[in-house]
Biopython code that builds the backbone (N, CA, C, O; Angstrom):
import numpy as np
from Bio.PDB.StructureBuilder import StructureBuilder

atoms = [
    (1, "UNK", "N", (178.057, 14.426, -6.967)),
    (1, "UNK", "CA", (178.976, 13.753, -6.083)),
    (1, "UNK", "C", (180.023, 12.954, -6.861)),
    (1, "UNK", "O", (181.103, 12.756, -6.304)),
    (2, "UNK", "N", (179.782, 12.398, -8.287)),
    (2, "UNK", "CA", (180.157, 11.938, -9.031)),
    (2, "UNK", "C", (182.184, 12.645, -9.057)),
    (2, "UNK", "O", (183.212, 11.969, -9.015)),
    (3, "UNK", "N", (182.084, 13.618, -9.109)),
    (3, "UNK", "CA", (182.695, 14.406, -9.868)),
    (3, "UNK", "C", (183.487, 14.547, -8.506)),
    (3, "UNK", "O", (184.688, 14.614, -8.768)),
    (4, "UNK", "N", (183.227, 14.623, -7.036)),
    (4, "UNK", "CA", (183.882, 14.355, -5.798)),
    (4, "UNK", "C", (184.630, 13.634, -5.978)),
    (4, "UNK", "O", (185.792, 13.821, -6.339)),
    (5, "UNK", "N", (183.947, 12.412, -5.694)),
    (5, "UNK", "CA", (184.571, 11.159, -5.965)),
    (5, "UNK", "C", (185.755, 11.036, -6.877)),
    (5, "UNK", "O", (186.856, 10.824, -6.369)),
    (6, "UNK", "N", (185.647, 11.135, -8.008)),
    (6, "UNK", "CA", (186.832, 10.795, -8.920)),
    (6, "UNK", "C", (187.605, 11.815, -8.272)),
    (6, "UNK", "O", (188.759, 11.589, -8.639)),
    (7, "UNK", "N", (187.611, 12.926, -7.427)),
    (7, "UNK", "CA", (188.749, 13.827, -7.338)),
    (7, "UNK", "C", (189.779, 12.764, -5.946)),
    (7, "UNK", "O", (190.934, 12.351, -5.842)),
    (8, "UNK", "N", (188.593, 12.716, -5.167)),
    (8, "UNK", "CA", (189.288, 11.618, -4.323)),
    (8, "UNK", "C", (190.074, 10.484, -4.548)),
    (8, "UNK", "O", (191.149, 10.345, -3.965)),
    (9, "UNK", "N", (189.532, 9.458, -5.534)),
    (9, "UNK", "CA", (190.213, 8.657, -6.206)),
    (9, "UNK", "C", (191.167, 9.304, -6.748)),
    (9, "UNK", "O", (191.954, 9.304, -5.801)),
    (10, "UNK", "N", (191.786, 9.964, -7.723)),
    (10, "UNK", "CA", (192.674, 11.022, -8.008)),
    (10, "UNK", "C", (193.607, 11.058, -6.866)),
    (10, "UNK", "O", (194.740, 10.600, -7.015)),
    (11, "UNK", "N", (193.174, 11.643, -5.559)),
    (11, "UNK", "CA", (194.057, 12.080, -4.075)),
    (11, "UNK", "C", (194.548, 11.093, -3.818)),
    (11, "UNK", "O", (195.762, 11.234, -3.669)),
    (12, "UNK", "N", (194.002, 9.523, -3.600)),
    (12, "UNK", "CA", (194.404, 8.173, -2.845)),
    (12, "UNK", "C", (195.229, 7.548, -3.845)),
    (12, "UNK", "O", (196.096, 6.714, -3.584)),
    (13, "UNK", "N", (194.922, 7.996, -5.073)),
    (13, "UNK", "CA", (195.918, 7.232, -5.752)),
    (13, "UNK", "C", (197.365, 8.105, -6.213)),
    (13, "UNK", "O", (198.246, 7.560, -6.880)),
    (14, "UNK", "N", (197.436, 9.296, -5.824)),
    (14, "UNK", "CA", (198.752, 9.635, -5.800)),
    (14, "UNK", "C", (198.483, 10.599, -7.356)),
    (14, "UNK", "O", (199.602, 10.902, -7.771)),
    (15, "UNK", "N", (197.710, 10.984, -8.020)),
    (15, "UNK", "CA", (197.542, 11.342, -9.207)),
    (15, "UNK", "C", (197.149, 12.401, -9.105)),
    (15, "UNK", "O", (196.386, 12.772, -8.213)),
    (16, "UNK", "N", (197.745, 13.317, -10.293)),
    (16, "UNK", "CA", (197.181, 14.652, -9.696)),
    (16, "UNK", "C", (195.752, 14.947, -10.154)),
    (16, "UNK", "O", (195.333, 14.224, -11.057)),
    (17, "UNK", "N", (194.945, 15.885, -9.679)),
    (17, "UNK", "CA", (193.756, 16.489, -9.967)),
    (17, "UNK", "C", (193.629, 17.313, -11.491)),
    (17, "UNK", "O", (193.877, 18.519, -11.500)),
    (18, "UNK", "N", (193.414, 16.935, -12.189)),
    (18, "UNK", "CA", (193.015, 17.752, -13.643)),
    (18, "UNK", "C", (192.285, 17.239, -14.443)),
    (18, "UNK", "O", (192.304, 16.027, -14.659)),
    (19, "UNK", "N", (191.465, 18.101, -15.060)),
    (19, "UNK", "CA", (190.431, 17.920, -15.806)),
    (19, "UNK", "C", (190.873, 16.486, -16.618)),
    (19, "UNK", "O", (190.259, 15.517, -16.171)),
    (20, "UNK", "N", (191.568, 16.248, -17.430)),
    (20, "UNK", "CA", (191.821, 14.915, -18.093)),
    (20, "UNK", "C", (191.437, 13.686, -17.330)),
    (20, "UNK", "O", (190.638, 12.781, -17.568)),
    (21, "UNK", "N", (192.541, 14.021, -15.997)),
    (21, "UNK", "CA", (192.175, 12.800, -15.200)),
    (21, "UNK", "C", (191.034, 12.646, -14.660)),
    (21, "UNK", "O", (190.546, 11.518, -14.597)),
    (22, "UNK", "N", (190.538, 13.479, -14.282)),
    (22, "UNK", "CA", (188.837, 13.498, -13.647)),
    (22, "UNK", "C", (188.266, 12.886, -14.849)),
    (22, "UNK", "O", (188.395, 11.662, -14.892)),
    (23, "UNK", "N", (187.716, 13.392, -15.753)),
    (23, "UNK", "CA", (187.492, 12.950, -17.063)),
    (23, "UNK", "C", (187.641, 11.554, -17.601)),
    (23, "UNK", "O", (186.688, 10.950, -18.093)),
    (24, "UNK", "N", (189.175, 10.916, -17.475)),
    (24, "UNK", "CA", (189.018, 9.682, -17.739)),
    (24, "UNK", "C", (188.296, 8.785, -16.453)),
    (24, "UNK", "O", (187.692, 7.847, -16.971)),
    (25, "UNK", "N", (188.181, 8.762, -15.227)),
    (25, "UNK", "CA", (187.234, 8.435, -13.848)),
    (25, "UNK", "C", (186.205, 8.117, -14.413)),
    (25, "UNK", "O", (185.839, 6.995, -14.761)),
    (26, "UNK", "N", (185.445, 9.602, -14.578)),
    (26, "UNK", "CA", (184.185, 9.420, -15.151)),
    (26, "UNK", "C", (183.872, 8.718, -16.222)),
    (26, "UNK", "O", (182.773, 8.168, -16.158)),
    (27, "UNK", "N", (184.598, 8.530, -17.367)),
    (27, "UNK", "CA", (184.534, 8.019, -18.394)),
    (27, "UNK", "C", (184.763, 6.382, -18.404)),
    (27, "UNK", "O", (184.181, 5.568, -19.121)),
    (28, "UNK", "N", (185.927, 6.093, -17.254)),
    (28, "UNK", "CA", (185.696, 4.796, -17.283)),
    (28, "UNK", "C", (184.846, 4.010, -16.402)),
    (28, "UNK", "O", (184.942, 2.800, -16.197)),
    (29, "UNK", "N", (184.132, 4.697, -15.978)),
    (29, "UNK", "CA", (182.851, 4.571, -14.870)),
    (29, "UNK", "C", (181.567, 4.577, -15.955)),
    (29, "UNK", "O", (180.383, 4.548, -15.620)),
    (30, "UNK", "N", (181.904, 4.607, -16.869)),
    (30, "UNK", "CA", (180.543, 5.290, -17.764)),
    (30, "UNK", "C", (179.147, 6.101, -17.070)),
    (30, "UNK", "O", (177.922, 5.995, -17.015)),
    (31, "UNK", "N", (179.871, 6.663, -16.765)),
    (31, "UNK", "CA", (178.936, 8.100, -15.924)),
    (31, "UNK", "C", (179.216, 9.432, -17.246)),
    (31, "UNK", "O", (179.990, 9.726, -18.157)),
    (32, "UNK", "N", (177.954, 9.914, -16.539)),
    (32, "UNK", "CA", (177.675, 11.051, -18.088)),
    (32, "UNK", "C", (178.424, 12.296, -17.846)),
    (32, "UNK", "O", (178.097, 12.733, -16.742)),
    (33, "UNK", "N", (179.216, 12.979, -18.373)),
    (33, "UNK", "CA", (180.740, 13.761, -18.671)),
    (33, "UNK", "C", (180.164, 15.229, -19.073)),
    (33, "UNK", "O", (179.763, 15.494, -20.207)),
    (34, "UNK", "N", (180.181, 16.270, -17.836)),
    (34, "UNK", "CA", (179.745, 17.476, -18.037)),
    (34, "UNK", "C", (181.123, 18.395, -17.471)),
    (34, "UNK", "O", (181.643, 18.710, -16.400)),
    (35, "UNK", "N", (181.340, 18.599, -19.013)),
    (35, "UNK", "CA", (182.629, 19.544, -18.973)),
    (35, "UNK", "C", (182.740, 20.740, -17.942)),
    (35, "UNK", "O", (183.592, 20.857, -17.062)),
    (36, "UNK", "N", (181.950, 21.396, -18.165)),
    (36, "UNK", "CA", (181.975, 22.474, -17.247)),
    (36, "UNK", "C", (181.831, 22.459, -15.513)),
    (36, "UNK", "O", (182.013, 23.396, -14.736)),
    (37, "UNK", "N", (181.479, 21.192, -15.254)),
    (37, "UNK", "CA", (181.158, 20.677, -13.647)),
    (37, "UNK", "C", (182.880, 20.246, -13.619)),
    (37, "UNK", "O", (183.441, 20.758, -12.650)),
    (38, "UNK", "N", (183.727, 19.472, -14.433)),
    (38, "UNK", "CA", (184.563, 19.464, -14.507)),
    (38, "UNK", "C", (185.991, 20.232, -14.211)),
    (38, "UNK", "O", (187.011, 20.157, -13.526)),
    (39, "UNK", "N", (185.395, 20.949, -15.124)),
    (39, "UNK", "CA", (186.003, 22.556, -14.831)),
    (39, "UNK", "C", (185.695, 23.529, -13.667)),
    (39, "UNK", "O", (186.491, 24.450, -13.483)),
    (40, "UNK", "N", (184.981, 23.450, -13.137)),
    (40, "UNK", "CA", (184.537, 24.381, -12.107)),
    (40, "UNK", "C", (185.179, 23.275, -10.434)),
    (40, "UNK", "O", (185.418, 23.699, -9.303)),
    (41, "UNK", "N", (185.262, 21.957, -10.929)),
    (41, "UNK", "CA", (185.885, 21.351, -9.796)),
    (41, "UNK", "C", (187.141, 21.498, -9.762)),
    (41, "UNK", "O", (187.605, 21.799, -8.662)),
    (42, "UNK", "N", (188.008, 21.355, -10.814)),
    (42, "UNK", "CA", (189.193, 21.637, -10.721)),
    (42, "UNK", "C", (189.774, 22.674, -10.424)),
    (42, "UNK", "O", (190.796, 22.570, -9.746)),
    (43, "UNK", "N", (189.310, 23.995, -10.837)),
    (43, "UNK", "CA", (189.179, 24.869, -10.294)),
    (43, "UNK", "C", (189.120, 25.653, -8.874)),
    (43, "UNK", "O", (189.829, 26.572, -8.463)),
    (44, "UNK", "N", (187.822, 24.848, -8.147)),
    (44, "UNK", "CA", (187.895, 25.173, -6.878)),
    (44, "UNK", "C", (188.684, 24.045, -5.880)),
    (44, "UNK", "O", (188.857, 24.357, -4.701)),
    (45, "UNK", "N", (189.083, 22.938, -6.298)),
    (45, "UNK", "CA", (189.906, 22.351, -5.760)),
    (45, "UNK", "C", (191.824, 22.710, -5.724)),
    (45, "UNK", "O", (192.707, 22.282, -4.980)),
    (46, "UNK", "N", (191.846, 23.408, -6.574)),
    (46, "UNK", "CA", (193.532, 24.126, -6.526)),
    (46, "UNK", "C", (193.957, 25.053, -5.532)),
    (46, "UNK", "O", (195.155, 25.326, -5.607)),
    (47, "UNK", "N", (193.132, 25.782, -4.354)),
    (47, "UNK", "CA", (193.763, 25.876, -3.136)),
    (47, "UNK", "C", (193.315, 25.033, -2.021)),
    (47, "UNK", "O", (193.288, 25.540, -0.900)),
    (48, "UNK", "N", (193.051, 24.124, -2.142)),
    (48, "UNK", "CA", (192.361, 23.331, -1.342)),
    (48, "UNK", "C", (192.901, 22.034, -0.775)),
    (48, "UNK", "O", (192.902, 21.035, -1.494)),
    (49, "UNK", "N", (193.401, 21.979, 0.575)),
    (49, "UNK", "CA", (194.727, 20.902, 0.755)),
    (49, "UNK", "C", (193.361, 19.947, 1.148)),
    (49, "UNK", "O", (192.422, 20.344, 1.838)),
    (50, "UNK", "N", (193.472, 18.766, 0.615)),
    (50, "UNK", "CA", (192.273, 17.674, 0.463)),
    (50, "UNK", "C", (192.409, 16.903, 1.998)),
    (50, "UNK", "O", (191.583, 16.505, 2.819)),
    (51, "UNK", "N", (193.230, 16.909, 1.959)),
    (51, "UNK", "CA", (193.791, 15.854, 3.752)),
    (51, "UNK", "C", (193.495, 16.693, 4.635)),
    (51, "UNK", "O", (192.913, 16.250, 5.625)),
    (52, "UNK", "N", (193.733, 17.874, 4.585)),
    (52, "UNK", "CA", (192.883, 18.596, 5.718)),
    (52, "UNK", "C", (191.286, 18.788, 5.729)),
    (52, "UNK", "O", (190.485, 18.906, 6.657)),
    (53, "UNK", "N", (191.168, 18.775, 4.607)),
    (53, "UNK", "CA", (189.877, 19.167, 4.352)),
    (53, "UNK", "C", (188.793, 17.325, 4.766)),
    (53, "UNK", "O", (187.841, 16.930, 5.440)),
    (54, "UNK", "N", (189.285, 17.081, 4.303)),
    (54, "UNK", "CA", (189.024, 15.356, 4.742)),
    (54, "UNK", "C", (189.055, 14.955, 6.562)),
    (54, "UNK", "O", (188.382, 14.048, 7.053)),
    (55, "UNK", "N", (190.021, 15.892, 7.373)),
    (55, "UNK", "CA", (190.194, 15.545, 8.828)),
    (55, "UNK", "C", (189.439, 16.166, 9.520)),
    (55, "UNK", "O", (189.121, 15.899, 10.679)),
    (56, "UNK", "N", (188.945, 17.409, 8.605)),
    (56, "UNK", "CA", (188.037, 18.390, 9.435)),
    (56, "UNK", "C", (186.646, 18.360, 8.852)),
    (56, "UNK", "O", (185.906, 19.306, 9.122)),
    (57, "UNK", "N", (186.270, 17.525, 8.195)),
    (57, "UNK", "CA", (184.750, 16.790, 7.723)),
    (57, "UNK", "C", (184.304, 17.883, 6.413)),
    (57, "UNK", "O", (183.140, 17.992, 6.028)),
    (58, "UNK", "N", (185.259, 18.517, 5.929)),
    (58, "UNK", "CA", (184.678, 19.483, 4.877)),
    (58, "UNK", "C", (183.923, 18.740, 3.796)),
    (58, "UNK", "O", (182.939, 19.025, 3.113)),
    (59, "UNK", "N", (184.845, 17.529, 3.890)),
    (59, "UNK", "CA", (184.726, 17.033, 2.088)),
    (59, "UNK", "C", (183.837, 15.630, 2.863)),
    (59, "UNK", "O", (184.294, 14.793, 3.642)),
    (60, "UNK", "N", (182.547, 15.750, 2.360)),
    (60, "UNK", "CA", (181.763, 14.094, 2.763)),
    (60, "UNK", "C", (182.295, 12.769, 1.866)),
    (60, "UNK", "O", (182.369, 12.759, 0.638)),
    (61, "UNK", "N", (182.644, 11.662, 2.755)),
    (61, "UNK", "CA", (183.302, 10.746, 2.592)),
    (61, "UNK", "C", (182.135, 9.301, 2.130)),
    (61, "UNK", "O", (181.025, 8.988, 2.560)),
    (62, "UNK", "N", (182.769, 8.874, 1.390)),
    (62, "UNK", "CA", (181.610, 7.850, 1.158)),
    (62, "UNK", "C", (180.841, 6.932, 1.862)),
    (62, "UNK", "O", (179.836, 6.306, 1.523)),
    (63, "UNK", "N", (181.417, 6.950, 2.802)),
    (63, "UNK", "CA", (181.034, 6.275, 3.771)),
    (63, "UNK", "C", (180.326, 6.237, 4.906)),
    (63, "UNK", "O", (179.850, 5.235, 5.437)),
    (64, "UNK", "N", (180.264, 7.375, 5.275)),
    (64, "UNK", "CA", (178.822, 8.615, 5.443)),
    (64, "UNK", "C", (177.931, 8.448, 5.259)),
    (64, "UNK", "O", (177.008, 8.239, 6.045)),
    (65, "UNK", "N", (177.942, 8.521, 3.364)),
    (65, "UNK", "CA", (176.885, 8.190, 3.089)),
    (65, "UNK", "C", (176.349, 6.808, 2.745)),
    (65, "UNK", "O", (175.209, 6.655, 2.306)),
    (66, "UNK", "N", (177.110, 5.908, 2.932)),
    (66, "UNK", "CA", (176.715, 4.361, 2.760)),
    (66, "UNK", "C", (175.585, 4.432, 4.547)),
    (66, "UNK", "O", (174.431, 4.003, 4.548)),
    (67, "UNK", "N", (176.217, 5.010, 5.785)),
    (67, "UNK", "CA", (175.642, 5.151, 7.005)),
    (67, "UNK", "C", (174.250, 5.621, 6.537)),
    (67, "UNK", "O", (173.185, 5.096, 6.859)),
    (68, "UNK", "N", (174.388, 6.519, 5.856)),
    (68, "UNK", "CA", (172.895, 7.180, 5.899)),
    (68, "UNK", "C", (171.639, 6.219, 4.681)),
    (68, "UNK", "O", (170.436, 5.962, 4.736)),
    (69, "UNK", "N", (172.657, 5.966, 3.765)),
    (69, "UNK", "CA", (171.696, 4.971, 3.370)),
    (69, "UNK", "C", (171.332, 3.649, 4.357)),
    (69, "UNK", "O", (170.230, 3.101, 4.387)),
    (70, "UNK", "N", (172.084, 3.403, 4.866)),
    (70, "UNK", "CA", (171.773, 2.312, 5.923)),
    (70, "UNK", "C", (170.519, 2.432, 6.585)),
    (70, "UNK", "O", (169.587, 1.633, 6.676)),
    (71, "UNK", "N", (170.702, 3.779, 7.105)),
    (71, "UNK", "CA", (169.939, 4.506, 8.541)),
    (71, "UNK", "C", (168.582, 4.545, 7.571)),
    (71, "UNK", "O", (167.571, 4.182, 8.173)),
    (72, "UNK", "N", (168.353, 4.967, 6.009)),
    (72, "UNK", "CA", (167.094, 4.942, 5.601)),
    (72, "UNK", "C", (166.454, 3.739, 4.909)),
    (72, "UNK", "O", (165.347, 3.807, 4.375)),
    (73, "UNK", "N", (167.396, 2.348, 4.955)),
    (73, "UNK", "CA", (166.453, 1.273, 4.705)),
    (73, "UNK", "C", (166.217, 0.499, 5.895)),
    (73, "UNK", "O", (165.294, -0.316, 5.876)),
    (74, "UNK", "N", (167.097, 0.677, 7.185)),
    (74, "UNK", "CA", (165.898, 0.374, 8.281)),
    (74, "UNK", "C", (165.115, 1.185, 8.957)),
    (74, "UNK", "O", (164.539, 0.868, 9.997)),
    (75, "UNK", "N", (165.034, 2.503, 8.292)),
    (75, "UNK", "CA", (163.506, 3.154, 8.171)),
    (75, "UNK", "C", (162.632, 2.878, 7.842)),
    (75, "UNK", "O", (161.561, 2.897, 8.448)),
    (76, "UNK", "N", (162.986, 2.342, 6.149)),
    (76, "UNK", "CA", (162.101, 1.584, 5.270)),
    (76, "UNK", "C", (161.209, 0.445, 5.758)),
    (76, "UNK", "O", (160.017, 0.228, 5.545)),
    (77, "UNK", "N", (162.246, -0.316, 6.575)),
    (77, "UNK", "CA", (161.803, -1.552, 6.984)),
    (77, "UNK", "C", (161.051, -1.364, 8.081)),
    (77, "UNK", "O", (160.046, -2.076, 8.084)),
    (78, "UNK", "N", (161.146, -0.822, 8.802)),
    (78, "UNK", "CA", (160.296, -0.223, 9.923)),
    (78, "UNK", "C", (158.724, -0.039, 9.636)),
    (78, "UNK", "O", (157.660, -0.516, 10.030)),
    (79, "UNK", "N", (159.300, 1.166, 8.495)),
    (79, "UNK", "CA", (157.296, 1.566, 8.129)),
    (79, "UNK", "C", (156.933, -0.185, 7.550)),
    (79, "UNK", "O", (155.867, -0.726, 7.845)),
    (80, "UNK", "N", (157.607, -0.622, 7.025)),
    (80, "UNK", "CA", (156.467, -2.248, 5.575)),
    (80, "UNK", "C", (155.913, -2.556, 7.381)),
    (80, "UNK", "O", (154.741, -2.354, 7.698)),
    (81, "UNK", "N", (156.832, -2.992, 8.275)),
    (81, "UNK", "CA", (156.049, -3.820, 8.830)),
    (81, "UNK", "C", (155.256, -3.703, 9.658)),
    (81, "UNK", "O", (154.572, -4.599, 10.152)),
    (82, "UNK", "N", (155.253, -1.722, 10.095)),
    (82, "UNK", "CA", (153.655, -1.283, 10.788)),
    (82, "UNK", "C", (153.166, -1.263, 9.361)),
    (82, "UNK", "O", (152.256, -2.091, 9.403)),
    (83, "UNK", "N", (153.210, -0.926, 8.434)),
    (83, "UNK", "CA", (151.864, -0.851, 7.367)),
    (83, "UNK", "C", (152.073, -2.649, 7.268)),
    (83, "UNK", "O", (151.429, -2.728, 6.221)),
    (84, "UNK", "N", (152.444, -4.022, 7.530)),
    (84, "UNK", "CA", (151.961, -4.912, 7.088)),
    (84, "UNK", "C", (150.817, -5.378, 8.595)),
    (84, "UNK", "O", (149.658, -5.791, 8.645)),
    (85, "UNK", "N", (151.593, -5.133, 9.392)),
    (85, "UNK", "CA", (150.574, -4.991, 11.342)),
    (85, "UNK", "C", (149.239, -4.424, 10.710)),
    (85, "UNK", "O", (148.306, -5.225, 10.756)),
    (86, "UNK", "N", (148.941, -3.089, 10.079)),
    (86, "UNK", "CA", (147.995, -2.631, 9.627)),
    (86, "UNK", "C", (147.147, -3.731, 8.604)),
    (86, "UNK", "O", (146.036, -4.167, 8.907)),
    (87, "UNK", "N", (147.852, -4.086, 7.380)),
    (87, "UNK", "CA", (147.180, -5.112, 6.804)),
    (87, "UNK", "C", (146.281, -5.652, 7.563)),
    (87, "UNK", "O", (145.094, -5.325, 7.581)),
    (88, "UNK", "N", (146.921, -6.706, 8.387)),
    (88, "UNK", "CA", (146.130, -7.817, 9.375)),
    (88, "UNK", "C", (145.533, -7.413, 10.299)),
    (88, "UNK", "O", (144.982, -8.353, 10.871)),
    (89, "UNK", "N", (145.342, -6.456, 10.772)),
    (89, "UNK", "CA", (144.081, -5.815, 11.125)),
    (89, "UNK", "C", (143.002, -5.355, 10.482)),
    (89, "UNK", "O", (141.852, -5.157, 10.875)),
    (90, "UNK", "N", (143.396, -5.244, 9.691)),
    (90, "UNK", "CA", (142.350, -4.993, 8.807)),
    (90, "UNK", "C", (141.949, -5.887, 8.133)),
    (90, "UNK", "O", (140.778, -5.952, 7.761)),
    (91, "UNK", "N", (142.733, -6.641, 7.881)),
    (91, "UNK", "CA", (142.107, -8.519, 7.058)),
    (91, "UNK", "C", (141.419, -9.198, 8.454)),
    (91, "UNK", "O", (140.488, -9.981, 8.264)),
    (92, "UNK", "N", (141.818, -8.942, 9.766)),
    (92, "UNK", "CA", (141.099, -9.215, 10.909)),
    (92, "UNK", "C", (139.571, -8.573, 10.951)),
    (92, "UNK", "O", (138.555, -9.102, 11.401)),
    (93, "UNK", "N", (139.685, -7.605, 10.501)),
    (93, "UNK", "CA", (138.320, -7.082, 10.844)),
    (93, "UNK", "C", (137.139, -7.450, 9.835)),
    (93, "UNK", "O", (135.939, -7.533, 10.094)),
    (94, "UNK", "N", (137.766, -7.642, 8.662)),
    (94, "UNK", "CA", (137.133, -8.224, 6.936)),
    (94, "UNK", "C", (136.579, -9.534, 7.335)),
    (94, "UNK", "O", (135.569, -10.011, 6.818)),
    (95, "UNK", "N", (137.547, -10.333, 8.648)),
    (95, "UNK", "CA", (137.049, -12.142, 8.526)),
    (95, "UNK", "C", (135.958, -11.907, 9.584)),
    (95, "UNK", "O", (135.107, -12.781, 9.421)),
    (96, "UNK", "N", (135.606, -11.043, 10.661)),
    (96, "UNK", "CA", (134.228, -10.822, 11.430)),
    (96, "UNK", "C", (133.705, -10.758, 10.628)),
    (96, "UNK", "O", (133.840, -9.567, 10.345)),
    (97, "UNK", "N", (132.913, -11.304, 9.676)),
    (97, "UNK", "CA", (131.689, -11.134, 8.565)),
    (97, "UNK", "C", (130.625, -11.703, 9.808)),
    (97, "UNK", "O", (129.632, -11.074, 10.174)),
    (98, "UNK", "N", (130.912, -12.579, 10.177)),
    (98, "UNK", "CA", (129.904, -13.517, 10.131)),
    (98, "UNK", "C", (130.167, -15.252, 10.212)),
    (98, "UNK", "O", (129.710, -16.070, 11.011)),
    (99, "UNK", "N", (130.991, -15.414, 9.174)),
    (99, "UNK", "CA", (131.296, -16.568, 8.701)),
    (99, "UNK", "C", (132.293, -17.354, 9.539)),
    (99, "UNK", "O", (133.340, -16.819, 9.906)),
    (100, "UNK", "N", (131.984, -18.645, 9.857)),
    (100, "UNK", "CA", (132.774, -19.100, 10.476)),
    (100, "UNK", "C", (134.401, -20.029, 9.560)),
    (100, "UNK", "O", (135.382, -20.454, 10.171)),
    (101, "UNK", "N", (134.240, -20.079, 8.420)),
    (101, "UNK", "CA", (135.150, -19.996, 8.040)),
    (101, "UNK", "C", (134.733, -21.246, 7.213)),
    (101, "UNK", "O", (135.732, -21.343, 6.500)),
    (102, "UNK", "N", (133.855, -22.345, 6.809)),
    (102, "UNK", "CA", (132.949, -23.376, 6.356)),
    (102, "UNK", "C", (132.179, -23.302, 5.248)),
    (102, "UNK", "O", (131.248, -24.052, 4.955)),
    (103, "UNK", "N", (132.913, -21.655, 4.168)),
    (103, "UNK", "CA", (131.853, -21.144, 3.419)),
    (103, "UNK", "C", (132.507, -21.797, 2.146)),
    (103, "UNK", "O", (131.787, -21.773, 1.148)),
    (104, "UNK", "N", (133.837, -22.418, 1.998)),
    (104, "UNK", "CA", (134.288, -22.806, 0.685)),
    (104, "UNK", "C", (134.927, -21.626, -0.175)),
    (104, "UNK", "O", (135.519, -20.636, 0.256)),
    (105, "UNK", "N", (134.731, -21.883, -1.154)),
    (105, "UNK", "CA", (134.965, -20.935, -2.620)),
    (105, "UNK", "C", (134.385, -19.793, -2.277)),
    (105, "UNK", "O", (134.913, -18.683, -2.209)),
    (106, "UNK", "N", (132.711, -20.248, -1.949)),
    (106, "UNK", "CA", (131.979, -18.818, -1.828)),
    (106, "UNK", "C", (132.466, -17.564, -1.129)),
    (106, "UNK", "O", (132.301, -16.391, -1.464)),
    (107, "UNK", "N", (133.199, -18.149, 0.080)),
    (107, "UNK", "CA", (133.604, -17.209, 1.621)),
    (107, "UNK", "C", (134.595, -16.275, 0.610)),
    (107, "UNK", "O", (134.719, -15.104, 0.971)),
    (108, "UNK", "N", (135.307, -16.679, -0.614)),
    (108, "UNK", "CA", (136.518, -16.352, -1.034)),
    (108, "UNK", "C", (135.967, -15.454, -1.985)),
    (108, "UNK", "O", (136.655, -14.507, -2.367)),
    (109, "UNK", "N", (134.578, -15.661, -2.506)),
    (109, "UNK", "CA", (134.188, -14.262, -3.460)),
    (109, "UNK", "C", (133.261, -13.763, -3.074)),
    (109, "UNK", "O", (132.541, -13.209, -3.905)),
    (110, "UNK", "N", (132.884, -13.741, -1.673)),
    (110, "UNK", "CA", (131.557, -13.256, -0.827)),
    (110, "UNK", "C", (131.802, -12.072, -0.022)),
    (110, "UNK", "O", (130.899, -11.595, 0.664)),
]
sb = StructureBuilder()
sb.init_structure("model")
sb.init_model(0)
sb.init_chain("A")
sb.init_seg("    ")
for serial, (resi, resn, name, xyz) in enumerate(atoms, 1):
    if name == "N":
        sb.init_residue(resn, " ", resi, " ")
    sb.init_atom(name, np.array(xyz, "f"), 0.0, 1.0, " ", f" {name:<3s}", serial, name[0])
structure = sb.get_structure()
């Protein structure tokens, strides 16, 4: 996606698309620089009008995917707090020993 991106940056900033410029993106991003992914983008991006391709959802926008990361850390958050509901039921069921709760230290390694 890396290699998207800088082409986009490239588009918004008025600059044209070529390997150099992609290249310096990546490079001043210090992201790791694979020539041939390079090449094969520039490549398939030279008949490719980007603004259309951008209006008609071809090309995924970053922001998309910021949504979808969204959408999977209040997933995340969802499961901690049935698995923490689970905890305390189960620490509920551990304190029915017996004990009324008067055991000290012991209750704590018993």
């Amino acid at each position: 996606m890396k290699y998207i991106y800088a082409a986009m940056i490239l588009h918004n900033t008025d600059r044209e698309i070529n390997e150099q410029n992609v290249r310096d993106i990546l490079e001043a991003a210090d992201a790791e620089v694979n020539e041939h992914r390079i090449t094969a983008l520039v490549e398939s991006l030279n008949d490719v009008d980007i603004e259309e391709a951008i209006e008609n959802n071809q090309l995924q926008v970053p922001q998309q995917t910021t949504e979808t990361h969204e959408e999977t850390e209040e997933e995340s958050e969802e499961e901690n707090e049935d698995e923490h509901e689970e905890e305390k039921t189960e620490e509920d069921e551990e304190d029915d020993d017996g004990m009324d709760g008067d055991g000290g230290l012991g209750e704590l390694f018993g």
